[in-house]
OpenMM code with the backbone's topology and positions (N, CA, C; nanometers):
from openmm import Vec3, app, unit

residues = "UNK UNK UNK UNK UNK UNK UNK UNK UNK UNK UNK UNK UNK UNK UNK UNK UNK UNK UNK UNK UNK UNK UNK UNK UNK UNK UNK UNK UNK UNK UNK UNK UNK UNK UNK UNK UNK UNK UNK UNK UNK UNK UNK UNK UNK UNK UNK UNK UNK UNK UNK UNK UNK UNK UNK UNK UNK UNK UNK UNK UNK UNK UNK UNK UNK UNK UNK UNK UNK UNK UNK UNK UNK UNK UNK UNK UNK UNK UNK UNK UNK UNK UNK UNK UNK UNK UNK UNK UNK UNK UNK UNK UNK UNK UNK".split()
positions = [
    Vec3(10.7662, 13.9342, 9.7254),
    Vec3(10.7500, 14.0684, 9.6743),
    Vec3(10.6271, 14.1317, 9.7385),
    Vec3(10.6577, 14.2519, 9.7948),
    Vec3(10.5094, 14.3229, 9.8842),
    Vec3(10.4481, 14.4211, 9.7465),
    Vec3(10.3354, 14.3776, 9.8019),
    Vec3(10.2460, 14.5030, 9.6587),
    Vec3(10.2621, 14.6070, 9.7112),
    Vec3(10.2511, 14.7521, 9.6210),
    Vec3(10.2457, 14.8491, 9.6925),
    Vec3(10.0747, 14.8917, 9.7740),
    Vec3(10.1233, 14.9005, 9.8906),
    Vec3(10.0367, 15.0232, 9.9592),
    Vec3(9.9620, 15.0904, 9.8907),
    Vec3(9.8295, 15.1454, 9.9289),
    Vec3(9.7318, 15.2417, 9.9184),
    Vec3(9.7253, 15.2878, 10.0297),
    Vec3(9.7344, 15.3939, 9.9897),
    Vec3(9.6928, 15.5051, 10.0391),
    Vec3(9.5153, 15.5497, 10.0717),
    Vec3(9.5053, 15.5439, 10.2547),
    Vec3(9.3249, 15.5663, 10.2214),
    Vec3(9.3164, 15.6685, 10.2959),
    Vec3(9.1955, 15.6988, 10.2553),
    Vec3(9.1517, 15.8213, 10.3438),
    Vec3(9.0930, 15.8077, 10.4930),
    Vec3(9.0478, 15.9316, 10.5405),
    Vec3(8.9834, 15.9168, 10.6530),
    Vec3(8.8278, 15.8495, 10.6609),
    Vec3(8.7900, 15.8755, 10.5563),
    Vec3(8.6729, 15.8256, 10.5498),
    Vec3(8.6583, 15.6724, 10.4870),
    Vec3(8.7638, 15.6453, 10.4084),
    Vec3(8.7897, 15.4716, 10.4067),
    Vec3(8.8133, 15.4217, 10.5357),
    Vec3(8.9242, 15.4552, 10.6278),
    Vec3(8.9548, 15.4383, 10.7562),
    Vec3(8.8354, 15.4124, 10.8516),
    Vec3(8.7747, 15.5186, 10.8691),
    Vec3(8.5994, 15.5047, 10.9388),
    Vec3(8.5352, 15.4206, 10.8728),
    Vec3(8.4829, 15.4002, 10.7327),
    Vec3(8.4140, 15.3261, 10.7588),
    Vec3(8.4731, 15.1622, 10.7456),
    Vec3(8.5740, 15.0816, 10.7585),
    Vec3(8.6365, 15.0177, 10.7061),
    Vec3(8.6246, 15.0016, 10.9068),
    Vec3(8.6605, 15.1054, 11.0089),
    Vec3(8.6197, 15.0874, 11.1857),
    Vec3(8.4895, 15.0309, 11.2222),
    Vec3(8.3823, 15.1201, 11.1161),
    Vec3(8.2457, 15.1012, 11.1396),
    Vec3(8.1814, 15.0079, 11.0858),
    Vec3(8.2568, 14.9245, 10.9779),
    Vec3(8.1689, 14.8061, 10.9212),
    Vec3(8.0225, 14.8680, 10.8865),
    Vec3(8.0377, 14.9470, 10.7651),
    Vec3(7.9175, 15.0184, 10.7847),
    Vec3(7.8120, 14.9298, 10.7114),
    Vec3(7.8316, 14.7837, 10.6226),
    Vec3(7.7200, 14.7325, 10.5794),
    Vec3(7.6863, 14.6486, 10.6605),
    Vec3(7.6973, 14.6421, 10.8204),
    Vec3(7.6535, 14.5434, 10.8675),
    Vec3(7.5576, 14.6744, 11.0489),
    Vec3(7.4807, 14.6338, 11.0723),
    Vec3(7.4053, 14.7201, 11.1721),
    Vec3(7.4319, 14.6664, 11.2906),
    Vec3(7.4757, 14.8056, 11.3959),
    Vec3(7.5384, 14.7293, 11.4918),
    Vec3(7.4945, 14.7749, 11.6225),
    Vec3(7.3860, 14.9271, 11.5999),
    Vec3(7.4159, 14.9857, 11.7114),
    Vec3(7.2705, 14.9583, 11.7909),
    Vec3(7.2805, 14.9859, 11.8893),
    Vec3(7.1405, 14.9331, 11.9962),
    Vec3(7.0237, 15.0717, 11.9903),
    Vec3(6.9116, 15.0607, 11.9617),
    Vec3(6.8378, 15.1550, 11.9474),
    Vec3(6.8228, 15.2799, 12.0245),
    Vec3(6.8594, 15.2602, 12.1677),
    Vec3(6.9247, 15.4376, 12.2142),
    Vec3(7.0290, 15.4476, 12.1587),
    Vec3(7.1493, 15.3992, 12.1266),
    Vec3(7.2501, 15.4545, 12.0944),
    Vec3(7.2514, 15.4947, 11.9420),
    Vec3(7.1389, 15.4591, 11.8296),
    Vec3(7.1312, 15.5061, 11.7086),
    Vec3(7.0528, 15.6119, 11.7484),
    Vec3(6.9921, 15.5979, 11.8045),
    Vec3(6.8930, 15.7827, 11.8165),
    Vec3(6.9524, 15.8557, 11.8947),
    Vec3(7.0616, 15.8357, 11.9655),
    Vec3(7.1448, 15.9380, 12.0317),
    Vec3(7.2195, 15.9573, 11.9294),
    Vec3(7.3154, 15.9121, 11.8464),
    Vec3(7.4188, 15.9598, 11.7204),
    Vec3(7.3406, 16.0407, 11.6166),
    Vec3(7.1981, 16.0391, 11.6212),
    Vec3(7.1361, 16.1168, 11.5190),
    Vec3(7.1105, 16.1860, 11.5855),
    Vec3(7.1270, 16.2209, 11.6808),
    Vec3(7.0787, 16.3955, 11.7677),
    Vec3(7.2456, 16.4661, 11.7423),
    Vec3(7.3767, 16.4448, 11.7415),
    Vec3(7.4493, 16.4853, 11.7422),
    Vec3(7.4806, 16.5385, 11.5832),
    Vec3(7.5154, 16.6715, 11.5934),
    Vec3(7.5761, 16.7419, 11.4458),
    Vec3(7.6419, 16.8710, 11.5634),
    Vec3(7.6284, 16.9436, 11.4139),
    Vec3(7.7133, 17.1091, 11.4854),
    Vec3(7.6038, 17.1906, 11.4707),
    Vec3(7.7147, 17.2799, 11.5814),
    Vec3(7.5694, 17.3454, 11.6313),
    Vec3(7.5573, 17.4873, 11.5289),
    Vec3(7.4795, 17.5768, 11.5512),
    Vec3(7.4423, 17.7044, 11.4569),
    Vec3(7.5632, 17.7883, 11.4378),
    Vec3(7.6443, 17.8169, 11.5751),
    Vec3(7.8024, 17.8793, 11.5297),
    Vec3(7.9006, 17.7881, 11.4541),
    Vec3(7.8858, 17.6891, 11.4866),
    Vec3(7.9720, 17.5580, 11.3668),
    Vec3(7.9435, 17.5848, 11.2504),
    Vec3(7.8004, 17.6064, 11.2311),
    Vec3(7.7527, 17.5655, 11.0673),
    Vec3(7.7727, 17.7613, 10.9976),
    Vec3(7.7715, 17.8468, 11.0853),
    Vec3(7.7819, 17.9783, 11.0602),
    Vec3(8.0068, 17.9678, 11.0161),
    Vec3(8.0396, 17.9094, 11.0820),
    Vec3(8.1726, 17.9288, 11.1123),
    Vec3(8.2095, 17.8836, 10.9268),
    Vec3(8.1633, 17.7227, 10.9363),
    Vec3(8.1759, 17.6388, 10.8073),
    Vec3(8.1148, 17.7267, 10.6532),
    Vec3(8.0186, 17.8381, 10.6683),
    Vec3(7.9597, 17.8734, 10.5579),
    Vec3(8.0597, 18.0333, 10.5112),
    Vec3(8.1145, 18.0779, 10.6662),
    Vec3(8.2333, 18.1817, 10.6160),
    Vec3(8.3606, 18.1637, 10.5693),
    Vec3(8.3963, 18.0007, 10.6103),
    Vec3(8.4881, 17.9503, 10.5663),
    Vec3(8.4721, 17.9089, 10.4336),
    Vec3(8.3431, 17.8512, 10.3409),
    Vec3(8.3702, 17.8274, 10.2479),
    Vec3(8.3464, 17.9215, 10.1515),
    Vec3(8.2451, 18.0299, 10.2228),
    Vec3(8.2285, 18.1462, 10.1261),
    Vec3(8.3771, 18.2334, 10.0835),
    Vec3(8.4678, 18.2272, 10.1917),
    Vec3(8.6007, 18.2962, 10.1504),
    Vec3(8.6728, 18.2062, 10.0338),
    Vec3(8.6896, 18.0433, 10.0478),
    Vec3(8.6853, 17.9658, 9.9931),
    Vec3(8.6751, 18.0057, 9.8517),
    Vec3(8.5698, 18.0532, 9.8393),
    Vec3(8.5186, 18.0258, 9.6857),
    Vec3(8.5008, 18.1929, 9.6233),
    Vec3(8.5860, 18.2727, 9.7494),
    Vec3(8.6688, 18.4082, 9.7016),
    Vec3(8.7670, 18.4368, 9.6770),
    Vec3(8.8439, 18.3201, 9.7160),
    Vec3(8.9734, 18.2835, 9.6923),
    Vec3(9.0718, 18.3830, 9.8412),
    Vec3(9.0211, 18.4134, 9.9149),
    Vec3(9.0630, 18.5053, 10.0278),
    Vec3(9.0936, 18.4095, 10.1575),
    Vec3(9.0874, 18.2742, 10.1467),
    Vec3(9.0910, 18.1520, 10.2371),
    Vec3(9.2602, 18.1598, 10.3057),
    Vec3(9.3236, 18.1693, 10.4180),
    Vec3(9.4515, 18.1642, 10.4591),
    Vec3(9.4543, 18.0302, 10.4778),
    Vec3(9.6089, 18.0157, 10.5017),
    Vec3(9.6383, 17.8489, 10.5137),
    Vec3(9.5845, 17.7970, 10.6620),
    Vec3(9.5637, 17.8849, 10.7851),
    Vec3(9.5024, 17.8099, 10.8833),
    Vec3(9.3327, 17.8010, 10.8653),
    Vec3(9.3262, 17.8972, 10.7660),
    Vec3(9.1297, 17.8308, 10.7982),
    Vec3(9.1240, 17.7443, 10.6701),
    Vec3(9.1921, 17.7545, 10.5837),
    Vec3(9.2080, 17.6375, 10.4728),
    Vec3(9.1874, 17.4879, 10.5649),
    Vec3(9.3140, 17.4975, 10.6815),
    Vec3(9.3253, 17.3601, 10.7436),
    Vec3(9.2133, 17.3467, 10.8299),
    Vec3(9.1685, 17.4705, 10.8867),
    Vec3(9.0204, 17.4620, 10.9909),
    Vec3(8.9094, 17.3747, 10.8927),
    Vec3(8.9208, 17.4274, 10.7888),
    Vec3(8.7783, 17.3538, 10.7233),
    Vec3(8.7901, 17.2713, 10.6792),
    Vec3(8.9510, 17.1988, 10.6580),
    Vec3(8.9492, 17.0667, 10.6240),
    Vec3(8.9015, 17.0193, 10.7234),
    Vec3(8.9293, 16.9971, 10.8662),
    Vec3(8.9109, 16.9503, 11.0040),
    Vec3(8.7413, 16.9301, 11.0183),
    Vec3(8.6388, 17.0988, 10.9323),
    Vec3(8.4870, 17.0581, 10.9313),
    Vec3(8.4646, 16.9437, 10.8665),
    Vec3(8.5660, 16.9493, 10.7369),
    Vec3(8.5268, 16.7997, 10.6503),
    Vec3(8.5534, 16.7292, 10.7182),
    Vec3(8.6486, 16.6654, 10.7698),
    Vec3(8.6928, 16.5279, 10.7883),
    Vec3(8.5763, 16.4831, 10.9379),
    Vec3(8.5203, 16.6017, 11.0282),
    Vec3(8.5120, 16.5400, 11.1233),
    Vec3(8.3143, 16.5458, 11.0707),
    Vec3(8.2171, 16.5993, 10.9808),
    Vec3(8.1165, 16.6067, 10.8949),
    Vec3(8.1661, 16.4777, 10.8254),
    Vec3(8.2758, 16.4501, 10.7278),
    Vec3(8.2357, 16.3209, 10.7006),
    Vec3(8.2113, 16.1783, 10.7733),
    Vec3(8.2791, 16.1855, 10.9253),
    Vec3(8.2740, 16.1245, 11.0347),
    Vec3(8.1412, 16.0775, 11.0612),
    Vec3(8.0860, 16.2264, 11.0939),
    Vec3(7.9339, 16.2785, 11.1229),
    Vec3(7.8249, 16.2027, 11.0413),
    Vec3(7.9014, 16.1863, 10.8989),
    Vec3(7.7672, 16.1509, 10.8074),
    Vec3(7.7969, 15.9815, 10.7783),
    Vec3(7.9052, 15.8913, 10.8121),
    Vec3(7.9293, 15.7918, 10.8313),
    Vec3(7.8362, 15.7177, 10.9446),
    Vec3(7.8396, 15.8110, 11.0625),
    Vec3(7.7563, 15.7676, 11.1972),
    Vec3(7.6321, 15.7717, 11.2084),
    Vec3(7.5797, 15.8613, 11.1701),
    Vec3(7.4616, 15.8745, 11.1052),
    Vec3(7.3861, 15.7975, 10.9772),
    Vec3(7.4378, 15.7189, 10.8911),
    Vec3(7.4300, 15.6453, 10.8248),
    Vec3(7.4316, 15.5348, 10.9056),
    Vec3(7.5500, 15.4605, 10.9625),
    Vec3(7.5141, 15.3839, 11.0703),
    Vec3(7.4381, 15.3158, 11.1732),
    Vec3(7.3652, 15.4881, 11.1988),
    Vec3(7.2711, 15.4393, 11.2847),
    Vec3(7.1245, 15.4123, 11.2426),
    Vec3(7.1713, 15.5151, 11.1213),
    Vec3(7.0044, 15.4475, 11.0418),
    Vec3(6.9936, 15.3256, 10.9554),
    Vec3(7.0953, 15.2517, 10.8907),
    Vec3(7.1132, 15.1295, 10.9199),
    Vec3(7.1065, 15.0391, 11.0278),
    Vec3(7.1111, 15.0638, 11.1359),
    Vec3(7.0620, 14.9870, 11.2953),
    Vec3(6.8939, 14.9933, 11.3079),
    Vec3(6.8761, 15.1132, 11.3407),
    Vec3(6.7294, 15.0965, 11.3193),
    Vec3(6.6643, 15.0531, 11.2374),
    Vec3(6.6856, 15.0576, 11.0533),
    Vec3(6.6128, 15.0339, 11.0113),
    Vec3(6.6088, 14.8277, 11.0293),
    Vec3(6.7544, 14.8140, 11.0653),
    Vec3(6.7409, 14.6752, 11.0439),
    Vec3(6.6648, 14.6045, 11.1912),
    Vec3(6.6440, 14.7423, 11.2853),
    Vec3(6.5816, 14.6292, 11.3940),
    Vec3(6.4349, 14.6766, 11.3969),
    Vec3(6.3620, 14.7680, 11.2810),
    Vec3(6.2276, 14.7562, 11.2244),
    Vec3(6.2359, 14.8838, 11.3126),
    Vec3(6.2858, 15.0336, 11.3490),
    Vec3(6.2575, 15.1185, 11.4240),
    Vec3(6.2449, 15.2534, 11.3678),
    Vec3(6.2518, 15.2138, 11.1755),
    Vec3(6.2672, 15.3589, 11.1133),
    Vec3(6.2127, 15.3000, 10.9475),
    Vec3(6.1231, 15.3746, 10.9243),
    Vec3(6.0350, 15.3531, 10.7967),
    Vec3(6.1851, 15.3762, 10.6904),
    Vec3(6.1404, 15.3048, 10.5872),
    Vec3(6.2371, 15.3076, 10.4595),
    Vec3(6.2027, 15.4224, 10.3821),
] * unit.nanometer
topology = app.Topology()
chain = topology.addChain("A")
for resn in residues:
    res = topology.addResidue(resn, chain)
    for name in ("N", "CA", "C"):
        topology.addAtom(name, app.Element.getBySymbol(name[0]), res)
């Protein structure tokens, strides 16, 4: 008898890729993943999207655009977590 399936998300998926309780990344490559986010038109784009959002004036393609900010921000904040778990475990970032 097979159990049923769960269903996970994208962000179970990532970090479940990233093994995120274990530190993995080499000290340029954690301070390069913490220089990366979005840039000022991203974060301008993301704050008109949720301000319509929460006007209720949101269409179904920027509905799906800003899911796409989430999913690829929760990405963002997985890797970033990551990497400050690397450093801190190879003594390169105060607690």
């Amino acid at each position: 008898m097979m159990t049923p399936s769960v269903a996970l998300d994208d962000a179970e998926i990532l970090a479940d890729l990233l093994k995120l309780g274990t530190p993995h990344f080499d000290v340029d490559a954690a301070r390069a993943v913490l220089r990366l986010g979005f840039s000022n038109e991203q974060q301008q784009r993301m704050l008109s999207l949720a301000d319509k959002g929460n006007r209720g004036t949101l269409s179904q393609d920027e509905q799906a655009e800003l899911d796409r900010f989430r999913r690829v921000g929760n990405f963002l904040a997985l890797m970033h977590a990551k990497a400050r778990l690397s450093l801190r475990h190879g003594g390169q970032l105060d607690r």
